[in-house]
MARLOLUM-688800 format. One line per 10 residues: number of its first residue (from 0); their letters; for each residue x, y, z of N, C-alpha, C. Coordinates in steps of 0.05 Angstrom, whole numbers, plus 5000, padded with zeros to 4 digits. Layout:
N
NUM) A) X:Y:Z:X:Y:Z:X:Y:Z; ...
END
This chain:
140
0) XXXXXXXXXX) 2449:8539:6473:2474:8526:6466:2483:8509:6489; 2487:8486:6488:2500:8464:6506:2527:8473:6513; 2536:8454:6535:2555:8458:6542:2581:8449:6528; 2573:8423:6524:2585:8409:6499:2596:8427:6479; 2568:8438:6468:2589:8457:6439:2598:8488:6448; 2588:8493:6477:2599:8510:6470:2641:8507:6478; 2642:8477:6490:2664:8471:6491:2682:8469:6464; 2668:8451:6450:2683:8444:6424:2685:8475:6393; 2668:8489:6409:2679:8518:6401:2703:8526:6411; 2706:8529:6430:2728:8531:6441:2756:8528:6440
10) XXXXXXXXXX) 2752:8501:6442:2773:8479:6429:2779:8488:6396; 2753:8491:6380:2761:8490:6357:2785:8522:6355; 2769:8544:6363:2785:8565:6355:2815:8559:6373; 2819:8555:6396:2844:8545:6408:2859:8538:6394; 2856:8519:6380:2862:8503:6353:2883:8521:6336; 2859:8534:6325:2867:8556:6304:2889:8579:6315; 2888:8586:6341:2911:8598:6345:2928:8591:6360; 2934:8560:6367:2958:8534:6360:2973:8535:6340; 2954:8523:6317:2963:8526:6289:2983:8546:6277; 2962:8579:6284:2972:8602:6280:3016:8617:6292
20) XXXXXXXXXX) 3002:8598:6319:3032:8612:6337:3049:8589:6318; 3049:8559:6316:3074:8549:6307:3079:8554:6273; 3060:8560:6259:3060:8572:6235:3080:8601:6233; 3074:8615:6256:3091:8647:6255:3124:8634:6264; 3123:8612:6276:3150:8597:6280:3163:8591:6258; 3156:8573:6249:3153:8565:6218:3174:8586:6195; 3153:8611:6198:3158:8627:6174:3175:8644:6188; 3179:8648:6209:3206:8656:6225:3238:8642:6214; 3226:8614:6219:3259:8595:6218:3258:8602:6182; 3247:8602:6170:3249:8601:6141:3259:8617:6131
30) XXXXXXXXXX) 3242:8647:6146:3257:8674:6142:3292:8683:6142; 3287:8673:6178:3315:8676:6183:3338:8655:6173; 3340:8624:6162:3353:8607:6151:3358:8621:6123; 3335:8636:6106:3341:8648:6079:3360:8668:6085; 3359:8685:6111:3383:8710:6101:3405:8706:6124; 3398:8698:6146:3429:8690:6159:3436:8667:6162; 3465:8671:6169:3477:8632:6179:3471:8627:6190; 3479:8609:6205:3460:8584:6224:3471:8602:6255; 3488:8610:6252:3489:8623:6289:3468:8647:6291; 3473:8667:6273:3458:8682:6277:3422:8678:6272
40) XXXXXXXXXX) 3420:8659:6263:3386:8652:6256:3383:8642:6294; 3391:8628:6296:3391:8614:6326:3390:8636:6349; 3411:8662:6340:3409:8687:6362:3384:8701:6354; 3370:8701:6329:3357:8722:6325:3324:8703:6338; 3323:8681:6319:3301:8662:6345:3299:8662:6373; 3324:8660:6383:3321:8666:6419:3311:8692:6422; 3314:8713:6402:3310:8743:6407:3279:8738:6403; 3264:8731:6388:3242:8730:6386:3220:8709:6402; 3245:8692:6418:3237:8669:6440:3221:8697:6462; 3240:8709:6472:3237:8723:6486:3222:8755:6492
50) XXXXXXXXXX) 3209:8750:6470:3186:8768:6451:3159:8774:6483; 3149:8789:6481:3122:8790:6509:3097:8802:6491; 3077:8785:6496:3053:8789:6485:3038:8795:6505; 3012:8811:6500:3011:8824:6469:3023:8847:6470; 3037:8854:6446:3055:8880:6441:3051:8905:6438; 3028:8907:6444:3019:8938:6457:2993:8938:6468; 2986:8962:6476:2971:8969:6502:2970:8964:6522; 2974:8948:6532:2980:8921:6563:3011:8928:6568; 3006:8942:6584:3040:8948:6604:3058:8920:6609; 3077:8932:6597:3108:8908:6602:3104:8893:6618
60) XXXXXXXXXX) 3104:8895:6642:3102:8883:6671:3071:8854:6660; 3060:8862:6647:3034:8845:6647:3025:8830:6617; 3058:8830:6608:3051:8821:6583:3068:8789:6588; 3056:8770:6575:3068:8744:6569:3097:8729:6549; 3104:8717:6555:3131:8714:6542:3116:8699:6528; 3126:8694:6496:3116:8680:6472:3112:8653:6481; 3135:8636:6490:3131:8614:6499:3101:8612:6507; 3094:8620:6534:3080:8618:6558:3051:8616:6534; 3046:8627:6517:3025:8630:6498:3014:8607:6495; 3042:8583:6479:3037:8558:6472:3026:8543:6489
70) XXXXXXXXXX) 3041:8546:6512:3028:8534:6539:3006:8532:6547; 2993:8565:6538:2970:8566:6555:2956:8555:6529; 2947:8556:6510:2933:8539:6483:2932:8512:6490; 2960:8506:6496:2960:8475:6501:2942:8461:6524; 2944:8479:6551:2936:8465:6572:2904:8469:6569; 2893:8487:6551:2871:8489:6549:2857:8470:6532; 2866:8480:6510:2860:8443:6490:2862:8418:6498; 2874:8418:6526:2885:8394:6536:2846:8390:6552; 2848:8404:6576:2816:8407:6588:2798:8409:6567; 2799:8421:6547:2771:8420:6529:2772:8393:6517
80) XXXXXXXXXX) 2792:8387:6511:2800:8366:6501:2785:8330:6514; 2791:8338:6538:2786:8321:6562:2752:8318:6563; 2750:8344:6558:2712:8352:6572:2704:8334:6540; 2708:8341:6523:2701:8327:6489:2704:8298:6490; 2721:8286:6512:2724:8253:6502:2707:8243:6516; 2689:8247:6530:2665:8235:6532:2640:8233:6517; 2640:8193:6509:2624:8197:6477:2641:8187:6461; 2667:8184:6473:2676:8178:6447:2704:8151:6453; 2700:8123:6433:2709:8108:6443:2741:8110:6434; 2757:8087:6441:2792:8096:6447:2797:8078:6418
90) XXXXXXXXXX) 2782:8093:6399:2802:8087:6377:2825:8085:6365; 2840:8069:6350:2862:8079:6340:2866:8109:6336; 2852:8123:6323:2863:8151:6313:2862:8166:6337; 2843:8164:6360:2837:8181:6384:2876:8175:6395; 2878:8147:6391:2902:8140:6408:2923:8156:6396; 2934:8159:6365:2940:8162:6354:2944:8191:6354; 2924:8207:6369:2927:8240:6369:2933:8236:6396; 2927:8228:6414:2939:8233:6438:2964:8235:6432; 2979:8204:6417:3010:8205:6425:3022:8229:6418; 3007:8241:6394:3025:8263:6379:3020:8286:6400
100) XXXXXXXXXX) 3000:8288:6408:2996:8316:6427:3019:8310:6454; 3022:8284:6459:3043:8285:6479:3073:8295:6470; 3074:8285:6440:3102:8293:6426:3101:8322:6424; 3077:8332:6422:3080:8361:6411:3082:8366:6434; 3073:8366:6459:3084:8382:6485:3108:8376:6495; 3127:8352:6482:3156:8347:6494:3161:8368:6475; 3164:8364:6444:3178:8390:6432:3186:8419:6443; 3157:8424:6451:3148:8456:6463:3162:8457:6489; 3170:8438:6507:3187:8434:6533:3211:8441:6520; 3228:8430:6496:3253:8439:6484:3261:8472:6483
110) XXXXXXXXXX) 3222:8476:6456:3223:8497:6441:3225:8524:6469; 3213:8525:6486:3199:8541:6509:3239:8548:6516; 3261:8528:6518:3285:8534:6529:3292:8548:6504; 3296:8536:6477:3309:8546:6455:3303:8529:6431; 3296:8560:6416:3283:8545:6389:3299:8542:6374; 3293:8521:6351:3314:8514:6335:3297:8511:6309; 3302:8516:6282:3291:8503:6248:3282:8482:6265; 3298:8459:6270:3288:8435:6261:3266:8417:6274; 3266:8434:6306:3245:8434:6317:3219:8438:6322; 3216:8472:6303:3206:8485:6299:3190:8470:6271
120) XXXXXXXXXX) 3195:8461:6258:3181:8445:6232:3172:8425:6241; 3187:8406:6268:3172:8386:6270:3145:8401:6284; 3150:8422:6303:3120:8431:6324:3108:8431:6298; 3106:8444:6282:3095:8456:6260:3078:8420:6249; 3092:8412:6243:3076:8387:6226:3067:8363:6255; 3076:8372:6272:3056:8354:6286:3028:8365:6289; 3030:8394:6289:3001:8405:6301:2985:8397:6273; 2995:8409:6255:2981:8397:6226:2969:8370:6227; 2987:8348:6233:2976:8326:6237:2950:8327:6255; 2959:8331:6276:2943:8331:6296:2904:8340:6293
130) XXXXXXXXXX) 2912:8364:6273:2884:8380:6266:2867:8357:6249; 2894:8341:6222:2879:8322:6206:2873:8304:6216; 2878:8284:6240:2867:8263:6251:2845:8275:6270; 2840:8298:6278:2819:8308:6291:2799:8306:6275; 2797:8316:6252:2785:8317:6231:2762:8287:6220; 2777:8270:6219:2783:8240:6220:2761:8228:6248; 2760:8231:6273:2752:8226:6293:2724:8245:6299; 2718:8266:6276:2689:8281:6278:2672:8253:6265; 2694:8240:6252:2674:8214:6230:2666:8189:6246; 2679:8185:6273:2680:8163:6285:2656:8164:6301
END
């Protein structure tokens, strides 16, 4: 196995639990907007801002704040990301996912202080995007 794929393995599953963390965001804000008002959905998201993974076996002291998760997905996809663009020319769509990956890490700078619905939908449909123009750029 090359180094190459075994990068874009990598990347790919990274991906998938990108996808996964702003999806559990997602069905969080939806959750909590269906049964409380808007202050308390906002207290009960910070409560779950401040969530430490993973949630058992791994002693308190050594577990990660939910945020920090996204982060670390991100900065990794970012390097695998980096190691993959060689080979490959600065197309529109390559350009086109960059900008969004930059949007999606200003969001996550917001989300990481305090999450909100409306933010939380946009992280959510940018990463979506992001996967479909990836998708798009296996063709280029």
């Amino acid at each position: 196995m090359t180094g190459s794929l075994v990068t874009a393995y990598i990347h790919l599953v990274l991906t998938v639990f990108l996808v996964g963390y702003v999806l559990y965001w997602a069905i969080m804000a939806v959750a909590l907007r269906r049964t409380c008002d808007p202050d308390e959905t906002l207290r009960l998201l910070a409560v779950a801002n401040r969530a430490r993974w993973p949630h058992v076996v791994v002693p308190w002291a050594l577990r990660l704040p939910l945020p920090f998760m996204a982060w670390a997905f991100l900065l990794i996809l970012l390097a695998t990301g980096v190691a993959l663009l060689s080979g490959h020319d600065w197309s529109p769509v390559l350009l086109l996912k960059l900008a969004l990956v930059a949007a999606l890490a200003g969001v996550q700078v917001i989300l990481t202080r305090r999450p909100v619905p409306t933010l939380i939908f946009v992280s959510f449909g940018l990463a979506l995007v992001i996967v479909i123009l990836s998708g798009f750029l296996t063709r280029t």
